[in-house]
C-alpha positions as CSV (number, residue, x, y, z in Angstrom):
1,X,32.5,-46.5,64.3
2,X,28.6,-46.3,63.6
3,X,28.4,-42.4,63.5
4,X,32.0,-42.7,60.6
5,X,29.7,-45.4,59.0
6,X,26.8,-42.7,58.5
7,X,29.1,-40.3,57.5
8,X,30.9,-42.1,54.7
9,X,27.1,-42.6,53.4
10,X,26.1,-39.2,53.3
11,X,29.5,-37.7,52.1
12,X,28.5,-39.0,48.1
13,X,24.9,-37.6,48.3
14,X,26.3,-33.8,49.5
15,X,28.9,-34.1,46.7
16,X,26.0,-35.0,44.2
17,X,23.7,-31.9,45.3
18,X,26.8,-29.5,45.1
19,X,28.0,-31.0,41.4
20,X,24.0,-30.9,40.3
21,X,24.0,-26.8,41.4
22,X,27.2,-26.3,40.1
23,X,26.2,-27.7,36.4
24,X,22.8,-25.7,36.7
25,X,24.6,-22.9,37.0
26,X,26.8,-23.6,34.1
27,X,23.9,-24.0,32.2
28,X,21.3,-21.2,32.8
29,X,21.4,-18.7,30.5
30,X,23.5,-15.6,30.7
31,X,22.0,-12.5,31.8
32,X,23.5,-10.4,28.9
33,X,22.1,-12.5,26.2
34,X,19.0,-12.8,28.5
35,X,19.2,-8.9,28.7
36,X,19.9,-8.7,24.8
37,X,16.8,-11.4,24.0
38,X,14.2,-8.9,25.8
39,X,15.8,-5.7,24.3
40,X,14.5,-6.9,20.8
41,X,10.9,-8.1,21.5
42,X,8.0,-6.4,19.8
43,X,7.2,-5.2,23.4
44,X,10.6,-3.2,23.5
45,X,8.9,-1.1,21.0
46,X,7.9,2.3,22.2
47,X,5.4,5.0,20.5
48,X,7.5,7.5,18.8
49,X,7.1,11.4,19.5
50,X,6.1,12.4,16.7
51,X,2.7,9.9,16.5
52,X,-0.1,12.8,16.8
53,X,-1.3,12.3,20.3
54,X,-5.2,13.1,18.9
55,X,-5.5,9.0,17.4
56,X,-6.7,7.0,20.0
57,X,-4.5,4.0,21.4
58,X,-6.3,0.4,22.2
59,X,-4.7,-0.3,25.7
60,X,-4.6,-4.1,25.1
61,X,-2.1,-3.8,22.3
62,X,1.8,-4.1,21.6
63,X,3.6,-2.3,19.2
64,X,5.3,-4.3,16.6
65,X,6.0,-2.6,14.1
66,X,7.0,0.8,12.7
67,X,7.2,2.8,9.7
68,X,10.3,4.1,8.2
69,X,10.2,7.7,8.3
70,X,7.3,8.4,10.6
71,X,6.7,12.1,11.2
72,X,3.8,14.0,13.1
73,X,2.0,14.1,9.4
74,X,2.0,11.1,8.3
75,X,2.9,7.5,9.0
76,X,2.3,3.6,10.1
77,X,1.7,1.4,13.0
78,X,1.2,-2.2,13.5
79,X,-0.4,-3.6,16.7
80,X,-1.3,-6.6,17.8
81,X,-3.9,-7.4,20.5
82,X,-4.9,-10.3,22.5
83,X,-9.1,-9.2,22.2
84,X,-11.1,-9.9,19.8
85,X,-11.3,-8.3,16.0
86,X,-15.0,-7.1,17.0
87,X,-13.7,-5.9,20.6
88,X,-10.6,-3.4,19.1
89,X,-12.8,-2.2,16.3
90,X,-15.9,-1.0,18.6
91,X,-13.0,0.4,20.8
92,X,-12.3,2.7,17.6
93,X,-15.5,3.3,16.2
94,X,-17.0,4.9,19.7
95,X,-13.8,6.7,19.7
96,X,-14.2,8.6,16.6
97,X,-18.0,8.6,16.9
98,X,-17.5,10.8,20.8
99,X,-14.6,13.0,20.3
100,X,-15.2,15.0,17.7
101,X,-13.9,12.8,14.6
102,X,-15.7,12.7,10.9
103,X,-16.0,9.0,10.4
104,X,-15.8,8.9,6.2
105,X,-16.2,5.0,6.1
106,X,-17.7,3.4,8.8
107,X,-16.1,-0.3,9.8
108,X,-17.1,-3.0,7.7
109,X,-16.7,-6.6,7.6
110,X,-15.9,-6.9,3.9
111,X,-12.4,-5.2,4.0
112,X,-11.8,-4.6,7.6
113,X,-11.1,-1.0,7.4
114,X,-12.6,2.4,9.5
115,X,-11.5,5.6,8.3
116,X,-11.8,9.1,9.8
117,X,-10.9,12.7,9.8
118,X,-9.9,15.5,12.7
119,X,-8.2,18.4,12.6
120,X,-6.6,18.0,8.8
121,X,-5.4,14.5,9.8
122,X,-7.1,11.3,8.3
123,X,-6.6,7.8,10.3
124,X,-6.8,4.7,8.6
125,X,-7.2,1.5,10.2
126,X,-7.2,-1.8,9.1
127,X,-7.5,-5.2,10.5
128,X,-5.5,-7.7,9.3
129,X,-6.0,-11.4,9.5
130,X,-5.8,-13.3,12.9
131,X,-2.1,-14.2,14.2
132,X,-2.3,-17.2,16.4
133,X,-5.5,-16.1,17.9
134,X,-4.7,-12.3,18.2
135,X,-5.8,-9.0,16.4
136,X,-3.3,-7.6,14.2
137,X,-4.2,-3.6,12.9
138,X,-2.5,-1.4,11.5
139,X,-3.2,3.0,11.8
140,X,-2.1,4.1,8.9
141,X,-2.2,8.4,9.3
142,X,-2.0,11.4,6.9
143,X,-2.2,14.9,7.2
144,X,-5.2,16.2,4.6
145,X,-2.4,19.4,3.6
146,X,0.9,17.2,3.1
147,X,2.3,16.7,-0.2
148,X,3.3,12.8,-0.5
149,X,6.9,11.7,0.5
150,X,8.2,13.0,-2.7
151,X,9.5,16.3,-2.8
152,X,7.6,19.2,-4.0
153,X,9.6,19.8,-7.0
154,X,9.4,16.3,-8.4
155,X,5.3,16.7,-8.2
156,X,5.4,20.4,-10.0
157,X,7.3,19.1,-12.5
158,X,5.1,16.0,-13.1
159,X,1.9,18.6,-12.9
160,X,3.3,21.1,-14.8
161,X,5.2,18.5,-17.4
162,X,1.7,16.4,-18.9
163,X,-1.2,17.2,-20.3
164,X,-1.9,17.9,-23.9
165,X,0.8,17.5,-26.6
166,X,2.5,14.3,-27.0
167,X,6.1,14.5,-26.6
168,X,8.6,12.2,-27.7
169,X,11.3,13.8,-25.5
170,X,11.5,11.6,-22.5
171,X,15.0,10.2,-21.7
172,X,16.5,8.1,-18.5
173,X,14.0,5.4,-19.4
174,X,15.9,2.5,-17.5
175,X,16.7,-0.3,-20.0
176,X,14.5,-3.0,-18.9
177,X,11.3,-0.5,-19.4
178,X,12.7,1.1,-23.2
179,X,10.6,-1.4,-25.2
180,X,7.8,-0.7,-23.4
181,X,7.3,2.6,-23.3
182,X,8.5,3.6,-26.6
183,X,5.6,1.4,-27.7
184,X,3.2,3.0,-25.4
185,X,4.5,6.7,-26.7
186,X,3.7,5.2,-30.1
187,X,-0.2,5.2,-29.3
188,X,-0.6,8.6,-28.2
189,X,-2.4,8.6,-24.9
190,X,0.5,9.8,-22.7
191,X,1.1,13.3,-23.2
192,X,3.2,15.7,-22.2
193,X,2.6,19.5,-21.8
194,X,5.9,20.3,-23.7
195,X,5.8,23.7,-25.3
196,X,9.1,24.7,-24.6
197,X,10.0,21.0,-26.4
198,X,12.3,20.4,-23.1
199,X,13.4,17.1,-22.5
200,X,11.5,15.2,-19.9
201,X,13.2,12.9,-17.3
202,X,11.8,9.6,-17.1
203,X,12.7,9.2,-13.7
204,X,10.3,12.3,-12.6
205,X,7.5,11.0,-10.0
206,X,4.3,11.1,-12.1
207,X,1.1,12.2,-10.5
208,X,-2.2,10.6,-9.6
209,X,-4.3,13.1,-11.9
210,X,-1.7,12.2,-14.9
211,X,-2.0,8.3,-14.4
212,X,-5.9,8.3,-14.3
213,X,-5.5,9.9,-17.4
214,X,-3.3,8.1,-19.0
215,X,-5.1,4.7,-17.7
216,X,-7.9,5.7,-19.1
217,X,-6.6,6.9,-22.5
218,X,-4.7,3.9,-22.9
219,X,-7.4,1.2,-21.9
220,X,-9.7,2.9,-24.2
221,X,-7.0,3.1,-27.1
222,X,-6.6,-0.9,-26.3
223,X,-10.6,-1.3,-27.1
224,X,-11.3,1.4,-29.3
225,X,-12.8,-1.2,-31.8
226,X,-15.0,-2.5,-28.6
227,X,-16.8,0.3,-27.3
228,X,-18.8,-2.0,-25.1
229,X,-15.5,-2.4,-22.9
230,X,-14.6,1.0,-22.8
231,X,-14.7,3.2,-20.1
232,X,-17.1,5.9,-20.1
233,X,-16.1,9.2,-19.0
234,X,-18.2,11.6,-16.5
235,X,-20.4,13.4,-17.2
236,X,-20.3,17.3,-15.5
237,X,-24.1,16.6,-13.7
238,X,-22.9,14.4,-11.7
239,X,-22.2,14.4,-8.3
240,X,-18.6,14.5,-7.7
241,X,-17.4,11.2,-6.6
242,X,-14.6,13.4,-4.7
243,X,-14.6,16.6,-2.8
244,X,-11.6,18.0,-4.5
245,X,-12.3,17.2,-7.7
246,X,-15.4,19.6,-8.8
247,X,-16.9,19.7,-12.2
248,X,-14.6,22.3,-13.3
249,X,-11.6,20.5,-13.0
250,X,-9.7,19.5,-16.1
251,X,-9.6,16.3,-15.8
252,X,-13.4,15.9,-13.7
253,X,-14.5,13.9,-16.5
254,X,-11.6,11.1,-16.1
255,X,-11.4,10.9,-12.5
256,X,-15.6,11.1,-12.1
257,X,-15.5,7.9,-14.7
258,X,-13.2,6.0,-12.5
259,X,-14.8,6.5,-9.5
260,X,-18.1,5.4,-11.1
261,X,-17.2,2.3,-13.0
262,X,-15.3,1.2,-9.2
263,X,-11.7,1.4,-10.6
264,X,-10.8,4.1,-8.1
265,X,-12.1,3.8,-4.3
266,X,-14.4,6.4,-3.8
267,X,-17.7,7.7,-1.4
268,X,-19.3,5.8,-4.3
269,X,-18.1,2.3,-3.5
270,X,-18.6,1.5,-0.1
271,X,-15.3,1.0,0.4
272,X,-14.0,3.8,0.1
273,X,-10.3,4.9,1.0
274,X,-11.0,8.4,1.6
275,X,-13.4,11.5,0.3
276,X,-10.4,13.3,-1.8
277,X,-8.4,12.1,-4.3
278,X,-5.1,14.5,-4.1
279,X,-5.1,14.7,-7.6
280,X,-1.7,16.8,-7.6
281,X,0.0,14.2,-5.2
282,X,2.7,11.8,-6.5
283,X,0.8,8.3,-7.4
284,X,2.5,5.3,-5.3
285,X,2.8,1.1,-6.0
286,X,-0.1,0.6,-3.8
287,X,-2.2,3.2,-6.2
288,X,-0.9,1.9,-9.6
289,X,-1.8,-1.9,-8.5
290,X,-5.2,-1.0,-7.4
291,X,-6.5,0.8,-10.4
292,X,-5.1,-0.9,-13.0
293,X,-5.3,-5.1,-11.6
294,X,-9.4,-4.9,-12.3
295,X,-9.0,-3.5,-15.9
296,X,-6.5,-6.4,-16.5
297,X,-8.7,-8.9,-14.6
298,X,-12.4,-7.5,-16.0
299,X,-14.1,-7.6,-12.1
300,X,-13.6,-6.8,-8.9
301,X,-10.6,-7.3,-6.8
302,X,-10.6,-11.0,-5.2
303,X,-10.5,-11.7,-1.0
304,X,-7.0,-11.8,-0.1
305,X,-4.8,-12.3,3.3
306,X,-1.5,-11.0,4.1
307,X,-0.9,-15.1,4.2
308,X,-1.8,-15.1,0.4
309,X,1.3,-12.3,-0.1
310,X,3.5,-14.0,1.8
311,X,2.7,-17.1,0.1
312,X,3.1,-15.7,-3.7
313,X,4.8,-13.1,-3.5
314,X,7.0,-13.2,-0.6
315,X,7.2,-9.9,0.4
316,X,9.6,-8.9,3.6
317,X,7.4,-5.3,3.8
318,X,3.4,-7.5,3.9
319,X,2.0,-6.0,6.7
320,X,2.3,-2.2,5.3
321,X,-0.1,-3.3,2.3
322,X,-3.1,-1.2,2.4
323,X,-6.1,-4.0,2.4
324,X,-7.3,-3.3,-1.5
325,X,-3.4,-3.1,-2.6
326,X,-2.9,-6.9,-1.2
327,X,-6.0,-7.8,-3.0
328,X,-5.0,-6.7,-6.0
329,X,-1.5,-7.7,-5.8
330,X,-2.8,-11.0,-4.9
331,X,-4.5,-11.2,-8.1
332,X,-2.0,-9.6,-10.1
333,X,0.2,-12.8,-9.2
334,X,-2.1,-14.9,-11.1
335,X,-1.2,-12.9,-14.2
336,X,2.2,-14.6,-14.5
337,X,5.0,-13.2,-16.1
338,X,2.5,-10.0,-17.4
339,X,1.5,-9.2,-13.6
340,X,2.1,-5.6,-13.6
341,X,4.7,-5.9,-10.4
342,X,6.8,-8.5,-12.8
343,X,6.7,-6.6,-15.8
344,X,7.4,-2.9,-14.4
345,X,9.2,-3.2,-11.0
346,X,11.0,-6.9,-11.8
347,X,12.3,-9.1,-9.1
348,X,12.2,-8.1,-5.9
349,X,11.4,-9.1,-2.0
350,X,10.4,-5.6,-1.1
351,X,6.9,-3.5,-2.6
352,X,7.7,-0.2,-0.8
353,X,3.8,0.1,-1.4
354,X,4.4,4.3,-0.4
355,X,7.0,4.5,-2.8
356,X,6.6,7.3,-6.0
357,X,5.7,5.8,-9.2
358,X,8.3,7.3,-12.1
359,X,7.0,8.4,-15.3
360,X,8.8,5.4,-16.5
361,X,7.4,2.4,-14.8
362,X,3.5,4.5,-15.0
363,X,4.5,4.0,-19.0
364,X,5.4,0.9,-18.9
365,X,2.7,-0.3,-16.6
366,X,0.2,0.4,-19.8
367,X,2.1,-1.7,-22.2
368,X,-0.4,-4.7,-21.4
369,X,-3.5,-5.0,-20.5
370,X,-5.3,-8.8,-19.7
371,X,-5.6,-11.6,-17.6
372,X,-4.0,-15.3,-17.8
373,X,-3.2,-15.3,-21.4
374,X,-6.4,-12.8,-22.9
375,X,-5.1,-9.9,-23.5
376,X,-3.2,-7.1,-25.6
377,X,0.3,-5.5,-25.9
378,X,0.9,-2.4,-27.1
379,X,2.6,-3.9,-29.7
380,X,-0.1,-5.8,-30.5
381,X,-2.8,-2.8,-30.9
382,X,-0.2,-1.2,-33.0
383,X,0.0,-4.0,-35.5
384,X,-3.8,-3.7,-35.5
385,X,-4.1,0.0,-36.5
């Protein structure tokens, strides 16, 4: 009788254990979606082929992001480390310092970028702010020989297309940009090399040699009754801000005053992006905002996070934002509804900061040029004259 009396005691405790394993089992997590959780972690991410084996790889870093596109010539990583800022960027420095790199700007705390050269390939990277204590860079690569994304034929007809006489025969201007341009047309700084009088498509990629030009022409145009704001144009003594952009180039005297009044990064600013300027190669977003934001502001570009983007503008694509692009997008914001990414690109959640830049939109771009309420239209310098 005692032993049955022990027994019914313990008989409800074994139950218990047995229904307690039972529902834990019920309720830990399924090894498919367990499986499927770990399959979509940054970590999952692997280096692709085609990344050119010569860039040097921080071992303490995961891959988390990667560029549409990516080929052995050019492309655009996103890493994240658990060191310090000061730790990856010494890593990277006595890298390219020992292995036979050409370090073109040396690491600096002011935009967080070290840029260098080897075998036709130039490496870009750039530290982006802190993520919850970790180091977040980007290497952002280009082959020296490539033509830009956009096809060859789209940049021989944009070099070939503009230079001297001013045509009035551009068409597929998309509707939202008509105004604009046709007012811009009206003050005669963009030109086309038309001779044959064939009618140009508005949609053609327009190069960077073409938009300097044009930027210039136009500013100037907007304050030819202030000389004291113009820009001044180089002179053929000078040292060329560039290496492939000697005296004897057409358009030295443009690109030389850019570089020397800091609108275009250059050997000359401290900052620069690179020694050439691809003059032939199709201009992108990230160019257009970065050289024409501090003619609309009248200074320098302002400090600004990928936070600040993401908090303005709102951007899916942030974190493949060259540094001076998100400071001048950042202050381009300010500018309201005549911020240049409002006025030529409209609404959208995506920058595509590699993307061409369309004869169109480089028009359309010069149709205003201020800051927070002082400034000028193009209609407005027309009504002057």
């Amino acid at each position: 009788m005692y032993r049955y009396f022990i027994l019914c005691l313990l008989l409800p405790v074994v139950t218990a254990c047995s229904n307690v394993d039972d529902l834990g089992n019920r309720l830990a997590p399924s090894p498919e979606l367990t499986e499927k959780k770990e399959d979509i972690t940054p970590s999952a991410l692997k280096i692709p082929q085609d990344f050119p084996e010569i860039i040097p790889q921080y071992a303490n870093s995961e891959l988390q992001e990667i560029s549409d596109n990516l080929t052995n010539k050019q492309g655009l990583i996103r890493w994240s480390s658990s060191d310090s800022l000061e730790q990856v960027s010494n890593f990277y420095q006595g890298k390219f310092k020992g292995d036979d790199w050409e370090i073109t700007q040396p690491f600096n705390a002011d935009d967080n970028t070290l840029i260098a050269q080897k075998e036709g390939l130039e490496v870009k990277i750039s530290f982006l702010s802190a993520n919850n204590g970790n180091t977040d860079y980007t290497i952002n690569y280009q082959s020296l020989n490539a033509s830009s994304p956009s096809s060859t034929e789209e940049t021989s007809t944009s070099s070939s297309s503009q230079t001297k006489d001013n045509s009035k025969n551009l068409n597929n201007i998309p509707q939202s940009l008509t105004t604009s341009v046709e007012e811009v047309k009206k003050l005669g700084t963009i030109n086309f090399n038309n001779s044959e009088n064939k009618t140009i498509d508005g949609n053609t990629i327009i190069n960077r040699r073409t938009y300097a030009r044009w930027l210039v022409e136009t500013y100037n145009k907007f304050h030819e009754n202030n000389p004291a704001k113009q820009l001044r144009l180089g002179v053929n003594t000078s040292q060329p801000a560039f290496s492939d952009v000697g005296s004897n180039d057409p358009d030295f005297a443009i690109i030389q005053g850019l570089a020397e009044a800091g609108i275009i990064p250059s050997r000359l600013t401290g900052n620069s992006s690179a020694s050439l300027f691809r003059p032939d190669t199709p201009l992108n977003r990230e160019d257009l905002l970065t050289w024409k934001v501090p003619l609309d502001t009248g200074k320098g570009l302002p400090k600004a996070s990928l936070d600040n983007i993401k908090e303005t503008w709102g951007f899916q694509d942030t974190t493949k934002i060259d540094t001076k692009a998100i400071q001048a997008l950042y202050a381009d914001f300010q500018n309201g509804e005549q911020s240049n990414v409002r006025r030529v690109f409209g609404y959208t959640t995506l920058f595509q900061p590699k993307k061409g830049v369309t004869l169109a939109e480089a028009a359309a771009s010069l149709w205003y040029f201020g800051y927070q309420g002082d400034g000028l239209s193009a209609q407005d310098v027309l009504s002057i004259n």
